[in-house]
C-alpha positions as CSV (number, residue, x, y, z in Angstrom):
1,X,-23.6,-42.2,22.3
2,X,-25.0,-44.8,24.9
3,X,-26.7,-47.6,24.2
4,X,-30.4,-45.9,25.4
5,X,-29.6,-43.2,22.7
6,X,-29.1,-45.2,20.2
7,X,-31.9,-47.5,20.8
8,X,-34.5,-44.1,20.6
9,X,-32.8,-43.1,17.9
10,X,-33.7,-46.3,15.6
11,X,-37.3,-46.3,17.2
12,X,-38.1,-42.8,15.9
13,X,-36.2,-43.5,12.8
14,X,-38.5,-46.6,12.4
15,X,-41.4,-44.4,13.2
16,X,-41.1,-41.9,11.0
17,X,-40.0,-44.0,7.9
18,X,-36.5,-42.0,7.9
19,X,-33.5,-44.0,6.4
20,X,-31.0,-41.7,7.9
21,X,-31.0,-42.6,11.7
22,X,-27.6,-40.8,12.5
23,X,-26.2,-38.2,9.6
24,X,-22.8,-38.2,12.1
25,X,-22.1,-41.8,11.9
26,X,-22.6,-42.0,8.0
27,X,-21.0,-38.3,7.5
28,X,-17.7,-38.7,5.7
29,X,-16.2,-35.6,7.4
30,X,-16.8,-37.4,11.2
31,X,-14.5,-39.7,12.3
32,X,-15.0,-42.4,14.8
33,X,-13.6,-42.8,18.4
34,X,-11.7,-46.2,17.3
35,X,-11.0,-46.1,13.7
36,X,-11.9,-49.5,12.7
37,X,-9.0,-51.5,10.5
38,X,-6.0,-49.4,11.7
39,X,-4.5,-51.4,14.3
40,X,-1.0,-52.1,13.0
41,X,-0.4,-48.1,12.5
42,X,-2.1,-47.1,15.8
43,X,0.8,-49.1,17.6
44,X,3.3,-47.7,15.3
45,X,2.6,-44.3,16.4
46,X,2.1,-45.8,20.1
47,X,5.8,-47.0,19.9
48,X,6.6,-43.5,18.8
49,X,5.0,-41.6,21.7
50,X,6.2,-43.8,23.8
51,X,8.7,-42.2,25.9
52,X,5.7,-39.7,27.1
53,X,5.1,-42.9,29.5
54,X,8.7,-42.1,31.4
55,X,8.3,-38.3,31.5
56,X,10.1,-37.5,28.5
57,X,9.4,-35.8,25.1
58,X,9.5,-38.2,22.3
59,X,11.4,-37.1,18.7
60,X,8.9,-35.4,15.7
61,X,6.7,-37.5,13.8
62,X,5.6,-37.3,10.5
63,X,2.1,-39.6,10.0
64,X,1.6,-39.7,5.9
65,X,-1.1,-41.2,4.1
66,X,-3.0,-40.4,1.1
67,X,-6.3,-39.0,0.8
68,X,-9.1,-40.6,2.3
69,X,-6.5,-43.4,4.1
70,X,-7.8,-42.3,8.0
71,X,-4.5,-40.2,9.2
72,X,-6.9,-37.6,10.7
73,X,-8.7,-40.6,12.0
74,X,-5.7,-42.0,13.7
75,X,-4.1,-39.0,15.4
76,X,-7.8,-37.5,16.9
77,X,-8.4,-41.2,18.2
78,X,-5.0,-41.7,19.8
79,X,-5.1,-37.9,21.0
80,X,-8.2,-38.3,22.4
81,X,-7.7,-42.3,24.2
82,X,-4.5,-40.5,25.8
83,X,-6.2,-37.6,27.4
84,X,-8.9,-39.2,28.6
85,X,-7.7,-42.0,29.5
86,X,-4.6,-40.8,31.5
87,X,-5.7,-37.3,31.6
88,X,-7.7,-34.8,34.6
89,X,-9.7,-32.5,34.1
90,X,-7.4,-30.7,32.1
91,X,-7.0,-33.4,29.6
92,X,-3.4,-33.6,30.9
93,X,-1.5,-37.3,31.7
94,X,-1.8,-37.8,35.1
95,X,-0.2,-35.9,38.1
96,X,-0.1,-39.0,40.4
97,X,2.5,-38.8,43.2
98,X,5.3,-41.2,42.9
99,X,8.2,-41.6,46.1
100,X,7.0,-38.0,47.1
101,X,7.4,-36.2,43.4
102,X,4.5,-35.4,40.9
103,X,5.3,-36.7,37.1
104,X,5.9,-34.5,34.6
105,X,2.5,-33.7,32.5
106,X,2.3,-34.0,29.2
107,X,-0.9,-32.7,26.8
108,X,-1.8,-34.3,23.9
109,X,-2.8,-31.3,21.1
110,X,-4.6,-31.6,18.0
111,X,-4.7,-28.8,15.7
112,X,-6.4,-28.5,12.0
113,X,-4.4,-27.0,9.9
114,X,-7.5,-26.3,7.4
115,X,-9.2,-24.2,10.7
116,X,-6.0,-22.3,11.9
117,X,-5.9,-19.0,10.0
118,X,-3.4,-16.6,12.3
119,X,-1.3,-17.4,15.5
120,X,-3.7,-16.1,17.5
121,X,-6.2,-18.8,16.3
122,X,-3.1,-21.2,16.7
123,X,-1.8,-20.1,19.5
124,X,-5.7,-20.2,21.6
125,X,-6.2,-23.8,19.7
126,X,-3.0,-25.1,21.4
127,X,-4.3,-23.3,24.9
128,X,-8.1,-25.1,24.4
129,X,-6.2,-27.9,25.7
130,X,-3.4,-26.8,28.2
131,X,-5.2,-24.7,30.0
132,X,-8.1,-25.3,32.5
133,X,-9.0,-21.8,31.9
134,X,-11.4,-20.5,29.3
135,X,-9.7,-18.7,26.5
136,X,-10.6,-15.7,24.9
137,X,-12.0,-15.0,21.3
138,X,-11.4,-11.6,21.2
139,X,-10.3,-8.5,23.4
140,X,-6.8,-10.1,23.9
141,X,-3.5,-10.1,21.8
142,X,-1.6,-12.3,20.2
143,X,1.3,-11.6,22.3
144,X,-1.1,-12.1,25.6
145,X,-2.0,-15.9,24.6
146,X,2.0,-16.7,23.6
147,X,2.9,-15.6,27.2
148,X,0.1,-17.3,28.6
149,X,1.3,-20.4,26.5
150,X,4.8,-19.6,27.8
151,X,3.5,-19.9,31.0
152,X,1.8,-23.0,30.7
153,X,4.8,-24.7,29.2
154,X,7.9,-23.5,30.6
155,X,7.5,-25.7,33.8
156,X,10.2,-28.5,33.9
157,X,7.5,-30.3,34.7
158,X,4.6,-29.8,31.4
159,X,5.3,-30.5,28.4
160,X,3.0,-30.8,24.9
161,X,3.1,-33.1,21.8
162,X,1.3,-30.9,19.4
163,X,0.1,-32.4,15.9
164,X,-0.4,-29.8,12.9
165,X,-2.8,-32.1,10.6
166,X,-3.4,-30.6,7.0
167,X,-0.1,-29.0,6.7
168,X,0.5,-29.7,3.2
169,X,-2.7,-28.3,2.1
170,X,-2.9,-25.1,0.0
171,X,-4.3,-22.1,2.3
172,X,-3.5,-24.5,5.4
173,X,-1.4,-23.8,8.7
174,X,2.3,-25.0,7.4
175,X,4.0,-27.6,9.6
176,X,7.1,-24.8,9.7
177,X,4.9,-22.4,10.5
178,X,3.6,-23.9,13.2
179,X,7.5,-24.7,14.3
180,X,8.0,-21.0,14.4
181,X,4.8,-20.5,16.8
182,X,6.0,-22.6,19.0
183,X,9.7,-21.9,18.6
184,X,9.6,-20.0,22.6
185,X,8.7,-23.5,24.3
186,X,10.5,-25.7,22.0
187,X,12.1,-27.5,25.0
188,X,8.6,-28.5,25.9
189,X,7.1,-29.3,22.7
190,X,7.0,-32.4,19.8
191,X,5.4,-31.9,17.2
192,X,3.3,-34.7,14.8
193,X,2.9,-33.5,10.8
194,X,0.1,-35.0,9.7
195,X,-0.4,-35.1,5.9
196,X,-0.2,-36.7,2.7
197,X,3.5,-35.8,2.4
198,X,5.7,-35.0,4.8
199,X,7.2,-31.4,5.6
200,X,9.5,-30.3,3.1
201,X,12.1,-29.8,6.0
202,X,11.6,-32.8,7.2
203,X,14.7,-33.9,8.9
204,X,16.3,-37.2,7.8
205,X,16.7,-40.1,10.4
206,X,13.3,-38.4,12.1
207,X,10.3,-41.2,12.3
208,X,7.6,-41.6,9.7
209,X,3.8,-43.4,10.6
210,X,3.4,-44.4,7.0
211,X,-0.9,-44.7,6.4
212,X,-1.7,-47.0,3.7
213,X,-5.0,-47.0,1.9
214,X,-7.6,-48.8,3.2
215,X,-8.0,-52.8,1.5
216,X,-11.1,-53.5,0.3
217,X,-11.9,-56.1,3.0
218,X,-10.9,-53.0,5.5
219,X,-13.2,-50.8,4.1
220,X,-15.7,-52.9,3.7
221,X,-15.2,-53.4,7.3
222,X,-15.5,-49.4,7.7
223,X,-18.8,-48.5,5.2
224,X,-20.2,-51.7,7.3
225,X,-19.7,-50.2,10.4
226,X,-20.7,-46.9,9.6
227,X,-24.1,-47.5,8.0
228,X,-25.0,-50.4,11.0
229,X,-25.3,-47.2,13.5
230,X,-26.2,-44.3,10.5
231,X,-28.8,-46.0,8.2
232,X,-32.2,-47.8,9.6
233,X,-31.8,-51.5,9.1
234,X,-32.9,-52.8,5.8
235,X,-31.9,-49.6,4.1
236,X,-29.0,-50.8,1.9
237,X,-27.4,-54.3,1.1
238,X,-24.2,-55.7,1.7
239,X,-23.6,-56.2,-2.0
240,X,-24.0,-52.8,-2.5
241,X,-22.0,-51.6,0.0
242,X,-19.1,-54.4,-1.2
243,X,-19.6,-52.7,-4.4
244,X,-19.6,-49.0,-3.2
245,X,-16.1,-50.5,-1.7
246,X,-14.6,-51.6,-4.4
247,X,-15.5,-48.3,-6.3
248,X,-14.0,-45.8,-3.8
249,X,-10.6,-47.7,-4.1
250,X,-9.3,-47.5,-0.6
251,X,-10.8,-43.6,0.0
252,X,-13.0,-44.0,3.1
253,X,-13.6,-40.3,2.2
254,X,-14.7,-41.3,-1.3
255,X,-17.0,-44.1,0.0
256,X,-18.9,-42.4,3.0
257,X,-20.0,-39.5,0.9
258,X,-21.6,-41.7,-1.8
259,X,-23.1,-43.5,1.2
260,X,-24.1,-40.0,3.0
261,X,-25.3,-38.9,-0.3
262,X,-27.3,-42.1,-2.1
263,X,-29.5,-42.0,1.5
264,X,-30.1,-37.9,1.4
265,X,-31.3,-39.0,-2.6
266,X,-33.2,-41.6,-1.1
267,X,-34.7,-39.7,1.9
268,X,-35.5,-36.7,-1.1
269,X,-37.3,-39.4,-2.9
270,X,-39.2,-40.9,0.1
271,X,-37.8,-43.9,-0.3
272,X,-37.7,-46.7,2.8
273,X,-34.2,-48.0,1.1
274,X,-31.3,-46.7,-0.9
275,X,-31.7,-47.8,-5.0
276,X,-29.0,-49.0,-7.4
277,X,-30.1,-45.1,-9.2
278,X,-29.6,-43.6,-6.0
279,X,-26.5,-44.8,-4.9
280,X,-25.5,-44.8,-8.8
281,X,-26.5,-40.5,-8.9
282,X,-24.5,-40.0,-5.6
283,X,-21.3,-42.0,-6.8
284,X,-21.3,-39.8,-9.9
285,X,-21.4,-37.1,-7.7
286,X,-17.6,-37.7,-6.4
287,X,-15.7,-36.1,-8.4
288,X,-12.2,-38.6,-9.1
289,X,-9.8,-36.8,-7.3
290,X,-12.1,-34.0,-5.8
291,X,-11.2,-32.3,-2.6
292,X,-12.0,-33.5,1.1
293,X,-15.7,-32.1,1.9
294,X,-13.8,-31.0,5.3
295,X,-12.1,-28.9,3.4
296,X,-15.1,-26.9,2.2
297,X,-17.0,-26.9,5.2
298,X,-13.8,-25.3,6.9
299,X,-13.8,-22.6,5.0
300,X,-15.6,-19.2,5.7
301,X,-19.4,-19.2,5.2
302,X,-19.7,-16.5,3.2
303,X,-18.0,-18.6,0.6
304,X,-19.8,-21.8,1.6
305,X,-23.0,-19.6,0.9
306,X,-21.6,-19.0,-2.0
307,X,-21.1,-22.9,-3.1
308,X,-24.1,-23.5,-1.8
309,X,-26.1,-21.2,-4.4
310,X,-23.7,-22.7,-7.2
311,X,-24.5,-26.3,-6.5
312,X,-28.3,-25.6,-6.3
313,X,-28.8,-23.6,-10.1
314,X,-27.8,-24.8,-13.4
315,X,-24.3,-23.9,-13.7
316,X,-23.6,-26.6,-16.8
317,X,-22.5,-24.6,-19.8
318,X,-23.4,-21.2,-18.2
319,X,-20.0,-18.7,-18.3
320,X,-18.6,-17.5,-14.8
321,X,-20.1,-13.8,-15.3
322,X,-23.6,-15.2,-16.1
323,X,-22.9,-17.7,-12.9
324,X,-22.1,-14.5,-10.6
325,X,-25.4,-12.9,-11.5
326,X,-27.5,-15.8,-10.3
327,X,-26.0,-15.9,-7.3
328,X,-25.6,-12.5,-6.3
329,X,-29.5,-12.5,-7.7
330,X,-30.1,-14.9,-4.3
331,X,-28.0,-13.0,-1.3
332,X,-26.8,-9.2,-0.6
333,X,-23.6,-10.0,-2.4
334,X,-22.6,-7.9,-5.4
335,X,-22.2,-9.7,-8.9
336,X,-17.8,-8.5,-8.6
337,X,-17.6,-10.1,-5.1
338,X,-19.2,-13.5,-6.3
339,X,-17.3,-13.6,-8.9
340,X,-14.4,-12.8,-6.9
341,X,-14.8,-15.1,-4.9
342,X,-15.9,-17.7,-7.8
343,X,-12.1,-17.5,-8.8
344,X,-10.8,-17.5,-5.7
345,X,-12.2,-20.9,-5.2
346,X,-11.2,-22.1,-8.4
347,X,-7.2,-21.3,-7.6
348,X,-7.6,-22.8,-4.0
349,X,-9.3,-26.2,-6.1
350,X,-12.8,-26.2,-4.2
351,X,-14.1,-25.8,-7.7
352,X,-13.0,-26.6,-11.4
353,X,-12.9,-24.0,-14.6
354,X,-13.7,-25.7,-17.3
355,X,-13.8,-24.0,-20.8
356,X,-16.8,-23.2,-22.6
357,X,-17.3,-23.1,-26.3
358,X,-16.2,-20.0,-28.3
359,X,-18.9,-17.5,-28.9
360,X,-16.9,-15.0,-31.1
361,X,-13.8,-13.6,-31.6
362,X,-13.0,-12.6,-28.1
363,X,-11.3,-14.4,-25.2
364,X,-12.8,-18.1,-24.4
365,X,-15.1,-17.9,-21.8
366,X,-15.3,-20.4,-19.4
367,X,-17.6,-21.9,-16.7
368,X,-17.0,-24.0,-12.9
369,X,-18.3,-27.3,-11.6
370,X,-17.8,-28.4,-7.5
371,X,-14.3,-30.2,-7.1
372,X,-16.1,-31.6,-4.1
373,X,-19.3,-33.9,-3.8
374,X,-22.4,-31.4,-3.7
375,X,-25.3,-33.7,-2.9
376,X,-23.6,-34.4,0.7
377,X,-22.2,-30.8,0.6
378,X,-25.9,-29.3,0.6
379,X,-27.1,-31.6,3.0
380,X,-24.0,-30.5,5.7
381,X,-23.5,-27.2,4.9
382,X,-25.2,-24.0,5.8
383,X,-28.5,-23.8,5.4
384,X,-31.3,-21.3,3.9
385,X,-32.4,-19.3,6.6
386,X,-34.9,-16.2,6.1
387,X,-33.0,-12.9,5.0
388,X,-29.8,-14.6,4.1
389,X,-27.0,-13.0,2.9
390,X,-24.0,-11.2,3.5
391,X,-23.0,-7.7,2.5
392,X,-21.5,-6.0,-0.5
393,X,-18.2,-6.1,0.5
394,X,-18.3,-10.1,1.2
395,X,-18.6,-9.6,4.9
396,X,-21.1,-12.0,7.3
């Protein structure tokens, strides 16, 4: 965003009283160009990748960290600085002539795991990059794309160093998996597992980027940052985001969505600032240990619209059956597929069961709460549109 941008943005946010000036720079699942406070590892992984600058393929990477710690932050960033800055059009390191040769090319690839359902999807992901060509979403094979990949990469002179972020996920793209993929150009491929863990497989003497969590003077740094560009001035404190800080406990995840979510409570309320009882409701909100709101936004909207209608009744204390009916009540869905798809999302861990008290004799029943926090969840996910729904049998 240029400077003019951001300067209309604030006047219209001053104008219409709205303490939200940017959701995207407050948004907990956006991350910034330069992650703020992660220096040290940004060179770590540099001195990793560093034999890319001589023409040559450097050895796999693993780049760990726990939730919340920026690992996603710090791959997209240094992905992203390296193709544009020594990239063409095709977001490839330079071609420039050197004692009448052309340098090898390297791409830089970024793939989400959480977004890579077949190897199709994998396989055009990897492509978005490497080729200066649109790719096709349909009306081509699998096996079409892996020779076009082929193609692309069995130059001497192109090669790729492919990161496979959310590997250790459950329902994600696995770090072997994506080894097999690209098992026919593994001459021209390195790979970067990106994660809280590293691959089971991992090979021993093979580098590891450890990601610590953020210090409270680091994220401090971060929420401060964030909320400079994303909130009108005035609108919060720096106690309170010191103590929002020292709450989240190194998550940056953890943090922004309180943030994101105290201001959408305080934009509800038509507020011009964010109260202690705002930002108190939205921290509550968090669930300790919940799942990344990435993670639910990545998956299939049917199922968001599903979550969606969950986090907006009265689910407390109500049994999964009597749950189902509501919601199937508000779309085309049948009460069996949302509640389906109710336990479905309970064995992936996007929501909790959580037992109920005894009515009779019979089996326990038991009811689900979000794993993840809803108030920024409703404000980022999909919205209410006129005739929504979905089909009986779960389809869009």
């Amino acid at each position: 965003m240029d400077l003019e941008e951001r300067i209309a943005r604030r006047r219209s946010a001053r104008q219409h009283g709205e303490i939200l000036v940017d959701r995207d720079h407050l948004s907990p699942i956006v991350h910034r160009a330069e992650p703020i406070g992660r220096g040290p590892v940004l060179e770590q992984l540099l001195d990793v990748l560093e034999p890319v600058f001589d023409g040559e393929l450097p050895p796999p990477v693993a780049v760990v960290g726990p939730s919340g710690a920026g690992t996603s932050a710090v791959v997209t960033a240094l992905f992203d600085a390296l193709n544009e800055r020594l990239g063409e059009s095709t977001r490839s390191i330079g071609t420039t002539t050197r004692a009448g040769s052309t340098e090898p090319v390297t791409w830089f690839v970024y793939v989400d795991g959480r977004r890579v359902e077949s190897a199709f999807a994998f396989y055009r992901a990897v492509l978005s990059v490497l080729s200066p060509e649109p790719i096709p979403e349909s009306g081509v094979g699998t096996d079409a794309l892996r020779e076009r990949l082929c193609n692309r990469l069995l130059r001497p002179d192109h090669r790729a160093v492919v990161a496979v972020d959310h590997h250790d996920e459950p329902d994600t793209l696995e770090y072997e998996r994506a080894l097999e993929l690209l098992d026919p150009v593994a001459d021209s491929v390195s790979t970067v597992a990106v994660g809280t863990r590293v691959p089971e497989r991992w090979i021993e003497g093979d580098p590891t980027v450890p990601v610590p969590a953020y210090r409270h003077h680091e994220l401090v740094d971060v929420i401060t940052d964030r909320t400079s560009t994303g909130l009108a001035a005035g609108a919060i404190d720096h106690e309170s985001i010191r103590e929002v800080a020292l709450w989240a406990d190194g998550d940056a995840h953890d943090a922004l969505a309180a943030l994101f979510g105290a201001a959408v409570l305080a934009s509800d309320a038509g507020a011009d600032r964010i109260a202690p009882d705002h930002l108190e409701a939205a921290k509550a909100d968090v669930p300790d240990d919940g799942v990344h709101l990435d993670r639910v936004l990545a998956l299939p909207e049917t199922r968001q619209r599903v979550l969606r209608d969950l986090v907006a009744i009265d689910a407390a204390d109500r049994p999964i059956r009597e749950i189902a009916a509501i919601i199937a009540d508000r779309s085309s869905l049948t009460t069996g597929t949302v509640k389906r798809f109710l336990y479905e999302l309970a064995d992936q861990g996007i929501i909790d069961r959580v037992p109920l008290p005894a009515t009779g004799s019979g089996r326990r029943p038991s009811g689900v709460v979000p794993a993840f926090p809803s108030i920024a969840f409703r404000a980022l996910g999909p919205a209410v549109t006129e005739g929504d729904g979905t089909d009986s049998n779960g389809s869009a």
